[in-house]
N, CA and C atoms as an extended XYZ file, in Angstrom:
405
Properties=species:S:1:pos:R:3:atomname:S:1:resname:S:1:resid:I:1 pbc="F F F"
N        -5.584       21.107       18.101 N   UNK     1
C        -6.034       22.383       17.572 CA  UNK     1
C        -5.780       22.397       16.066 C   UNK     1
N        -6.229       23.625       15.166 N   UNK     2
C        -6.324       23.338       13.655 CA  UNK     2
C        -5.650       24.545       13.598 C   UNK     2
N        -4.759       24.157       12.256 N   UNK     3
C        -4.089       25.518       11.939 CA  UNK     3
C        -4.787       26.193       10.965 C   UNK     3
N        -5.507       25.810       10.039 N   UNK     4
C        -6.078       26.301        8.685 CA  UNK     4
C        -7.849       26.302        8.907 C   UNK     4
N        -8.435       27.244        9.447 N   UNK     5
C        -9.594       27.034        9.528 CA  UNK     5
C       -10.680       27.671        8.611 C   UNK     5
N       -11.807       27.552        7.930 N   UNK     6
C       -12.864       27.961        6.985 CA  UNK     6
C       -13.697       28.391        7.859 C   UNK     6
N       -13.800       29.403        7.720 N   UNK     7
C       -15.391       29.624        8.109 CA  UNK     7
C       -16.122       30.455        6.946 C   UNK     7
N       -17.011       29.940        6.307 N   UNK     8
C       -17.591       30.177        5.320 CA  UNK     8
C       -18.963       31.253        5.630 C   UNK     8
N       -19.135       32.374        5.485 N   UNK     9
C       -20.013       33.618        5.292 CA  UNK     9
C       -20.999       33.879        5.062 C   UNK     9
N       -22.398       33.835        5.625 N   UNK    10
C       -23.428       34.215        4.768 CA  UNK    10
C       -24.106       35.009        5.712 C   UNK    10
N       -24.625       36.138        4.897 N   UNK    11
C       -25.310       37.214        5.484 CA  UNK    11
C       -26.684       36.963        5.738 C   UNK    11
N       -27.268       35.577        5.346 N   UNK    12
C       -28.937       35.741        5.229 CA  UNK    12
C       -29.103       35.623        7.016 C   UNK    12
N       -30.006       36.155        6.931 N   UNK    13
C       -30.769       36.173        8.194 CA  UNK    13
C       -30.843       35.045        9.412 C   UNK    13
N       -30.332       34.955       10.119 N   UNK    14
C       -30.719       33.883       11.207 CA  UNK    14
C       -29.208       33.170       11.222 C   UNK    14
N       -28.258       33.966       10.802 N   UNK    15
C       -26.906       33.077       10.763 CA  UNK    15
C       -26.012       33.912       11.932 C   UNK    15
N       -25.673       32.848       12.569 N   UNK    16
C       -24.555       33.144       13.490 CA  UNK    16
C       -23.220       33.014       13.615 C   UNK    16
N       -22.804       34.289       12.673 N   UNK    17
C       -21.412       34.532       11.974 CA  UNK    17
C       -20.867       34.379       13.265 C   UNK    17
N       -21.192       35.357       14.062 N   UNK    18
C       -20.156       36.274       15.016 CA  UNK    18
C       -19.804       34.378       16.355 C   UNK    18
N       -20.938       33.770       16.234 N   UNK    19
C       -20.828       32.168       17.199 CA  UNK    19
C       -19.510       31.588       16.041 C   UNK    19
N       -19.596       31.611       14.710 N   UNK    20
C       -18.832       30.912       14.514 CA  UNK    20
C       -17.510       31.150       14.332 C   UNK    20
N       -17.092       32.551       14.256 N   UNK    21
C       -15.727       32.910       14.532 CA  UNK    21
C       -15.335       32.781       16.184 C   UNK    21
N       -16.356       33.053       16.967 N   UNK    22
C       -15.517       32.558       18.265 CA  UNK    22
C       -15.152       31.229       18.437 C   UNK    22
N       -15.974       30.288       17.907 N   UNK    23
C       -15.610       28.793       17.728 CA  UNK    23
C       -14.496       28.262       16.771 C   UNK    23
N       -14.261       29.398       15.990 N   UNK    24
C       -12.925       29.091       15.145 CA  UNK    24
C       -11.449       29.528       15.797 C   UNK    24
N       -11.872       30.841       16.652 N   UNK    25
C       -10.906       31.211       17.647 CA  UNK    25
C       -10.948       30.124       18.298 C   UNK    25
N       -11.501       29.472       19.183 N   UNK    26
C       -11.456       28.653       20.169 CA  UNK    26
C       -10.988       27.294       19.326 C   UNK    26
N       -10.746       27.517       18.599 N   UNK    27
C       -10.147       25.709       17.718 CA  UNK    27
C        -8.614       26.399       17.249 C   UNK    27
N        -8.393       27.312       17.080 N   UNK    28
C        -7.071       27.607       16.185 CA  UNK    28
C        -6.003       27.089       17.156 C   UNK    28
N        -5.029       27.154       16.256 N   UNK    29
C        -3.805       26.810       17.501 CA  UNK    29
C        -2.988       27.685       17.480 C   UNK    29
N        -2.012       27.563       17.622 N   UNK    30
C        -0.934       29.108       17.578 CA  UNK    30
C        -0.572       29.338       16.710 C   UNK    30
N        -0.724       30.519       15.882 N   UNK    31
C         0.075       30.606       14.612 CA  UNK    31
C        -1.296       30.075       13.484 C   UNK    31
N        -2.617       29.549       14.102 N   UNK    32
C        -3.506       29.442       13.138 CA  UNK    32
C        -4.313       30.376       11.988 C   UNK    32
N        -3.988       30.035       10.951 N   UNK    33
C        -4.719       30.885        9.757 CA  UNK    33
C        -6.559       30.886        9.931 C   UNK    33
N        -7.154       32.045        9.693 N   UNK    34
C        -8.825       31.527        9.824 CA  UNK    34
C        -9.114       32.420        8.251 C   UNK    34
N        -9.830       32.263        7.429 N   UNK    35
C       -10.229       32.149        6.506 CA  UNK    35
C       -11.815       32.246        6.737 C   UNK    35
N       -12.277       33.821        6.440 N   UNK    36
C       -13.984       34.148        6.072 CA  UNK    36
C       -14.087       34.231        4.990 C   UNK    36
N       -14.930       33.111        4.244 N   UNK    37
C       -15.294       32.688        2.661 CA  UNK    37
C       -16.690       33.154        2.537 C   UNK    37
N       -16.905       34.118        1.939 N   UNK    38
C       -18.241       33.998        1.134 CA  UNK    38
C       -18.253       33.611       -0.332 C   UNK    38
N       -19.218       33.240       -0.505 N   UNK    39
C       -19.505       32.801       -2.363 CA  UNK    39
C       -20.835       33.761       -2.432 C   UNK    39
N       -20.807       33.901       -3.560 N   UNK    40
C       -21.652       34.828       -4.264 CA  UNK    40
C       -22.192       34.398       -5.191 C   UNK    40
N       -23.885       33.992       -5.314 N   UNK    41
C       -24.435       33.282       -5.844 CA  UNK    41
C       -24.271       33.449       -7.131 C   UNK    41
N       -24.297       32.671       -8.599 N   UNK    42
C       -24.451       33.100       -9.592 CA  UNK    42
C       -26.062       33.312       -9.751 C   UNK    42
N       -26.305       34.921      -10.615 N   UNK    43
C       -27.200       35.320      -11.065 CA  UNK    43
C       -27.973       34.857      -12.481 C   UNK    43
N       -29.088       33.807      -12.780 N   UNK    44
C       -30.052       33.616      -13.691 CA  UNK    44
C       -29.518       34.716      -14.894 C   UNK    44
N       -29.060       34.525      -16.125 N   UNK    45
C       -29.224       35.553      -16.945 CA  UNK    45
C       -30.519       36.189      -17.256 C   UNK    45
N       -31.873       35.489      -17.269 N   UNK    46
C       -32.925       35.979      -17.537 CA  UNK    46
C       -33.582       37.081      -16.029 C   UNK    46
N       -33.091       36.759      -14.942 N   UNK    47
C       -32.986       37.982      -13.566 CA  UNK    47
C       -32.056       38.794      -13.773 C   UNK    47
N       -30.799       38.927      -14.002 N   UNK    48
C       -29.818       39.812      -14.051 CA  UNK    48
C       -30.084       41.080      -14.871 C   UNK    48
N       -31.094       40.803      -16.072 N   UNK    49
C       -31.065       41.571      -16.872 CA  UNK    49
C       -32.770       42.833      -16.255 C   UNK    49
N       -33.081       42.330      -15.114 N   UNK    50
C       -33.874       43.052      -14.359 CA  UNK    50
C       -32.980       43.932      -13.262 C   UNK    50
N       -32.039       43.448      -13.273 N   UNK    51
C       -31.525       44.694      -12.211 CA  UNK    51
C       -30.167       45.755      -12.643 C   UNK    51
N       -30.279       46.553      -11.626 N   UNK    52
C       -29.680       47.870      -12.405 CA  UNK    52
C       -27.863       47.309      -12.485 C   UNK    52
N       -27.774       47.768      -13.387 N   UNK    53
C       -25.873       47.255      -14.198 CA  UNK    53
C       -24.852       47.356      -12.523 C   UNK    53
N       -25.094       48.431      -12.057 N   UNK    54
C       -24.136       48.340      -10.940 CA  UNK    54
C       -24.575       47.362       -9.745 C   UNK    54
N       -25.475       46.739       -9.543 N   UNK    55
C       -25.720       46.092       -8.758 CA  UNK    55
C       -24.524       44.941       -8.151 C   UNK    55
N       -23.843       44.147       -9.091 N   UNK    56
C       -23.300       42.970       -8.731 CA  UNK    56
C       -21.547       43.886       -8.202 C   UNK    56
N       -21.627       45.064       -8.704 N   UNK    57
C       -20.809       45.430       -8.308 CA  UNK    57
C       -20.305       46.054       -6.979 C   UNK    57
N       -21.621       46.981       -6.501 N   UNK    58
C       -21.809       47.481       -5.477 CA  UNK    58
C       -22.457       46.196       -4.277 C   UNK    58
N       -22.810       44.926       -4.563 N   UNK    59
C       -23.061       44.222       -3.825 CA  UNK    59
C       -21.777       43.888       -3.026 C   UNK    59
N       -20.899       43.339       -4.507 N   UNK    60
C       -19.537       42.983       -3.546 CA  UNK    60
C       -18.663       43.513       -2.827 C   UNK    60
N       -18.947       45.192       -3.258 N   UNK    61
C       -18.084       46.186       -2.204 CA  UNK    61
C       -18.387       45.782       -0.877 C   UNK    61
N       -19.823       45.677       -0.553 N   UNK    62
C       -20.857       45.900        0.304 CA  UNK    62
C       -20.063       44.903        1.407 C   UNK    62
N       -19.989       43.465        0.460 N   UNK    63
C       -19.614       41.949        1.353 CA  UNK    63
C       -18.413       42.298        1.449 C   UNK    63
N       -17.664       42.846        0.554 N   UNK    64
C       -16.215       43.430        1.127 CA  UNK    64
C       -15.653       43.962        2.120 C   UNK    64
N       -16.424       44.901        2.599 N   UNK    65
C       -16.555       45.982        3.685 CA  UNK    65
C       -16.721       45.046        4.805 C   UNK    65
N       -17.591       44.640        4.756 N   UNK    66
C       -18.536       43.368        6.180 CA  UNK    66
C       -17.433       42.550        6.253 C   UNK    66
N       -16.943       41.958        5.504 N   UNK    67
C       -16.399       41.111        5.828 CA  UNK    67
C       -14.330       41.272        6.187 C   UNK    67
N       -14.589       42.883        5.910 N   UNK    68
C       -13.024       43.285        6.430 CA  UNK    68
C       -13.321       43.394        7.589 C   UNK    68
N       -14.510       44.280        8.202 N   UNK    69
C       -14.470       44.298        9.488 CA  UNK    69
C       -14.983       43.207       10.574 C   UNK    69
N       -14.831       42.662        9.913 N   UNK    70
C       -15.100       40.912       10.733 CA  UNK    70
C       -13.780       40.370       11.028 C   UNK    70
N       -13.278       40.464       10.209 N   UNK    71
C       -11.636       40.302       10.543 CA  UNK    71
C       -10.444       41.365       11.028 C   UNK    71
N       -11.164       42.427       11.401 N   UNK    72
C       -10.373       43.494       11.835 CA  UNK    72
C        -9.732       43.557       12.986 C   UNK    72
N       -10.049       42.115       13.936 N   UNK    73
C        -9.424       42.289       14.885 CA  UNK    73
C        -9.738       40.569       15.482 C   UNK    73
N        -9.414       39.887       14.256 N   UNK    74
C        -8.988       38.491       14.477 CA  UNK    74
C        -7.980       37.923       14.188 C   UNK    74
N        -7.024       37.398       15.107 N   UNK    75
C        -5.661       37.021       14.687 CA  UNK    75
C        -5.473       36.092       13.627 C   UNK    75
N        -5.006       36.057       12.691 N   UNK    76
C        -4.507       35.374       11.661 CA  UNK    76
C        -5.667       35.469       10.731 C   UNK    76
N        -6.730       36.203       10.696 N   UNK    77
C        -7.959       36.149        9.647 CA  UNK    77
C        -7.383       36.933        8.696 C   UNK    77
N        -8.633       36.480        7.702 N   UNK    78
C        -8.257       37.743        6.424 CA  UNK    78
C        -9.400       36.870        5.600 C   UNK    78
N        -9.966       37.312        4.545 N   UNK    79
C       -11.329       36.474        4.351 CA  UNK    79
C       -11.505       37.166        2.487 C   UNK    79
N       -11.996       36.554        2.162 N   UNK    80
C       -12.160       35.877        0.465 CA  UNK    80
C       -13.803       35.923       -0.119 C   UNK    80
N       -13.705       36.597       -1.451 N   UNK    81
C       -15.252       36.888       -2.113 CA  UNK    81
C       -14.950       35.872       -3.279 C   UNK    81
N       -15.686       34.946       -3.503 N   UNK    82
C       -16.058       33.856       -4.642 CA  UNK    82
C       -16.928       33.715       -5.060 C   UNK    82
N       -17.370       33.022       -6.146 N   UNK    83
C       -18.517       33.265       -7.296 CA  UNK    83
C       -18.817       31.725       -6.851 C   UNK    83
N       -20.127       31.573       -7.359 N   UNK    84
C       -20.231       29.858       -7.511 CA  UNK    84
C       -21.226       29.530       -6.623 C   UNK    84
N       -21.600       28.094       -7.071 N   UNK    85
C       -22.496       27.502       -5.962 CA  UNK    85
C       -22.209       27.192       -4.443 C   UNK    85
N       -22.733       27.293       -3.548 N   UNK    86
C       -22.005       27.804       -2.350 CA  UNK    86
C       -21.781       26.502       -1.506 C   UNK    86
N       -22.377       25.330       -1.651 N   UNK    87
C       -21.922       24.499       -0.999 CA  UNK    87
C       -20.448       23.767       -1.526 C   UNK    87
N       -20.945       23.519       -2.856 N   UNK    88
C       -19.805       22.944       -3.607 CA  UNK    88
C       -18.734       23.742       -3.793 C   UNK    88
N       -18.580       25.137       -3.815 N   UNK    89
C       -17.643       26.306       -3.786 CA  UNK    89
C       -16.827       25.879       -2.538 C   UNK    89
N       -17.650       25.876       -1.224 N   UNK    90
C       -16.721       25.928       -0.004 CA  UNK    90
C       -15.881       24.701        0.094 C   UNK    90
N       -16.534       23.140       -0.623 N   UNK    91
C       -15.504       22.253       -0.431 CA  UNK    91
C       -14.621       22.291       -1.108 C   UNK    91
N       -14.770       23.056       -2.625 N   UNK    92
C       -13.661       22.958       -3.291 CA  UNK    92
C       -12.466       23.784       -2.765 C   UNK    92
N       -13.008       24.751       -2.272 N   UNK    93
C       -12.103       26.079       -1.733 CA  UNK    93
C       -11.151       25.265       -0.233 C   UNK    93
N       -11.905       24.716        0.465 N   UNK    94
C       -11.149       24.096        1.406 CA  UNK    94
C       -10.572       22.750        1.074 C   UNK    94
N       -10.695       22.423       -0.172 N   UNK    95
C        -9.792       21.270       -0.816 CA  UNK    95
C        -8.256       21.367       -0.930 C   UNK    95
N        -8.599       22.834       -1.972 N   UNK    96
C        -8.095       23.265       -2.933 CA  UNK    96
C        -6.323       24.414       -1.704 C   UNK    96
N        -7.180       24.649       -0.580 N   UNK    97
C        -6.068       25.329        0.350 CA  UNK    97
C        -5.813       24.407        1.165 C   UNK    97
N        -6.258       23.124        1.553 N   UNK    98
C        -5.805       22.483        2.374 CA  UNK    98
C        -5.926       22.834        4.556 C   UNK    98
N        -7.519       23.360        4.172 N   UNK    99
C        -8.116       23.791        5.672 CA  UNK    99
C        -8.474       22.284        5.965 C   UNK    99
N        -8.727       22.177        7.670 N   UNK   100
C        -8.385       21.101        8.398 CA  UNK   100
C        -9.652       21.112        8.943 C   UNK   100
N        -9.616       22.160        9.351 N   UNK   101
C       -11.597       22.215        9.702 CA  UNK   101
C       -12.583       23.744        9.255 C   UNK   101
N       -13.411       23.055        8.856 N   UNK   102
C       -14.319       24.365        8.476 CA  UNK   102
C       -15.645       24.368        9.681 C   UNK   102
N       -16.045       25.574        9.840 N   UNK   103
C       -16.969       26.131       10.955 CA  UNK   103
C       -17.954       26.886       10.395 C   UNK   103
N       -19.457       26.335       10.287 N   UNK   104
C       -20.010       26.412        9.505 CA  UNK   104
C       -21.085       27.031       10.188 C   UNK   104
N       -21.843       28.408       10.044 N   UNK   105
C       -23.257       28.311       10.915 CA  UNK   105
C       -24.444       27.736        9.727 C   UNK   105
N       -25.449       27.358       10.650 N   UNK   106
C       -26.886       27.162        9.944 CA  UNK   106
C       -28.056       27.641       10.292 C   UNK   106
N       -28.619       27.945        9.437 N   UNK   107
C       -29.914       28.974       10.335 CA  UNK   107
C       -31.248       27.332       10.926 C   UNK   107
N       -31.881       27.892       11.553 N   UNK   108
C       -32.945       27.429       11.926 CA  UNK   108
C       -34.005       26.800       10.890 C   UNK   108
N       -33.729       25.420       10.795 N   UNK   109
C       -34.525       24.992        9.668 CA  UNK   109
C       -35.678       24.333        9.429 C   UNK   109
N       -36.182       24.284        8.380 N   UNK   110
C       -37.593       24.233        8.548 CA  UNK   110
C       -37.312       22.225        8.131 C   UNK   110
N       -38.641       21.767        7.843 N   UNK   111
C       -38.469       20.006        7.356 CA  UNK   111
C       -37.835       20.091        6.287 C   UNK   111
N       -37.719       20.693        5.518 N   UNK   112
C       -37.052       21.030        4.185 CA  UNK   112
C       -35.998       20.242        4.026 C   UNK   112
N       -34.990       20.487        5.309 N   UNK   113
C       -33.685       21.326        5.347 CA  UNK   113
C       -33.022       19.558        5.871 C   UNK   113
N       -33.953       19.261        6.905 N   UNK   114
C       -33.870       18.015        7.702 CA  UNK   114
C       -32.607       17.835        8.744 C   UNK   114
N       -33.275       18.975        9.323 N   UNK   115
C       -32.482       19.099       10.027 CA  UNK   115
C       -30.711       20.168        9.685 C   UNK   115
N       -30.514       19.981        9.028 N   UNK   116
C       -29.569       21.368        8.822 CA  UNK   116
C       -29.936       22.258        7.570 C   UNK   116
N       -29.335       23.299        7.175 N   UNK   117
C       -29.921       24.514        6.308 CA  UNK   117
C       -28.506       23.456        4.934 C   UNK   117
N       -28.940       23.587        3.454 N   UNK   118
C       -28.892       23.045        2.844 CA  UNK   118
C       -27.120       22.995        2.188 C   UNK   118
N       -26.774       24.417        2.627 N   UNK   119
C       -25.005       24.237        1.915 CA  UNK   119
C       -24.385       23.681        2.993 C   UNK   119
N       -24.910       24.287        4.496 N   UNK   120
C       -24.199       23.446        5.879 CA  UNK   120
C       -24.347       21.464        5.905 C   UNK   120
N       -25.483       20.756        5.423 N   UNK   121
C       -25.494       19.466        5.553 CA  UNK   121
C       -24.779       19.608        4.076 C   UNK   121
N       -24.707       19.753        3.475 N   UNK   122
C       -23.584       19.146        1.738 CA  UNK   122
C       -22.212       19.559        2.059 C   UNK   122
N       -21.450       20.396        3.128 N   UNK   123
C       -20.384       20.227        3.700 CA  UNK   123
C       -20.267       19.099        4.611 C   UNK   123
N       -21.116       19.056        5.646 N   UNK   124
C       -20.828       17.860        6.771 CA  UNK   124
C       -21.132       16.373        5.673 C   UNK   124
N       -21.796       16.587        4.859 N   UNK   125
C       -21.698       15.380        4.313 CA  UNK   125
C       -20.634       14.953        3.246 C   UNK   125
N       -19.547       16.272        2.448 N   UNK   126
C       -18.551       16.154        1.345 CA  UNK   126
C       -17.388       16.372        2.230 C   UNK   126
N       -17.129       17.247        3.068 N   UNK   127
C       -15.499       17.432        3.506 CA  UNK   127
C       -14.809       16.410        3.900 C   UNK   127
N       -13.519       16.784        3.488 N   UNK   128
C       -12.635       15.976        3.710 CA  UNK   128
C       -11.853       16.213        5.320 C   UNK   128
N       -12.558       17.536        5.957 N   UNK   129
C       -12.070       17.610        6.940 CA  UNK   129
C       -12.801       17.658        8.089 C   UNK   129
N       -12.382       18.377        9.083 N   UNK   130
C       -13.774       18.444       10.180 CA  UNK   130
C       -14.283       19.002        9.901 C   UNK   130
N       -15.399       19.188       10.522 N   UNK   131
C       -16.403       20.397        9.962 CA  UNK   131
C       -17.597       20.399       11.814 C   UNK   131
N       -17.220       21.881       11.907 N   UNK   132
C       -18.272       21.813       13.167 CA  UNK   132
C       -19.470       22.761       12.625 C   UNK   132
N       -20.716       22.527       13.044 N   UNK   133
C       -21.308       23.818       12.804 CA  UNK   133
C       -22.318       24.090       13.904 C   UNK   133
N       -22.497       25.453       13.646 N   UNK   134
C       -23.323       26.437       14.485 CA  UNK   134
C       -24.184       26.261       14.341 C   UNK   134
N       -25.064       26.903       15.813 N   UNK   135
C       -26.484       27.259       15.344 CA  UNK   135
C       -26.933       28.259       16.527 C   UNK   135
């Protein structure tokens, strides 16, 4: 079982948060830490300056909120808002704390993707740890 687990956050559509916290429950061991990471894309300066000033602010309340009550009634959770590119964000972040496995969902992908959605295959292909993911 893993004591330090990632499960990394994303709200877009077709993601199966709620599959991958039960799969992180079902991996923890006793006394295991779980960790809900979102990153928060950086915004284009030449887009940013199209949207209204409170936006980036009231976004993160927003992921704040969601993501307290995602952990409101998971043992050892507690979960984290980060800036940055989101694949490379999550390995550094699970470098950088020393998680053992990260639990990753992926949405349904098109040929694009090749088979996984694009920050989920640049984890299974960079971590240093396990990495399971959803779908």
């Amino acid at each position: 079982m893993y004591s330090n687990i990632l499960v990394p956050v994303s709200f877009d559509e077709g993601r199966d948060v709620k599959g991958a916290l039960e799969v992180a429950q079902a991996l923890a061991g006793e006394g295991a830490k779980i960790t809900l990471l979102h990153v928060m894309e950086h915004i284009p300066s030449y887009a940013i300056s199209y949207m209204p000033t409170e936006y980036l602010l009231e976004s993160r309340k927003a992921i704040d909120k969601e993501l307290a009550d995602l952990v409101e009634d998971l043992p050892g959770g507690h979960s984290e808002v980060v800036e940055g590119h989101a694949g490379r964000t999550v390995l550094e972040w699970a470098e950088k704390h020393d998680v053992d496995c990260i639990v990753i969902a992926s949405h349904r992908p098109g040929m694009q993707d090749l088979l996984l959605g694009s920050t989920a295959s640049m984890v299974v292909r960079h971590a240093s740890c396990a990495v399971h993911v959803i779908r």
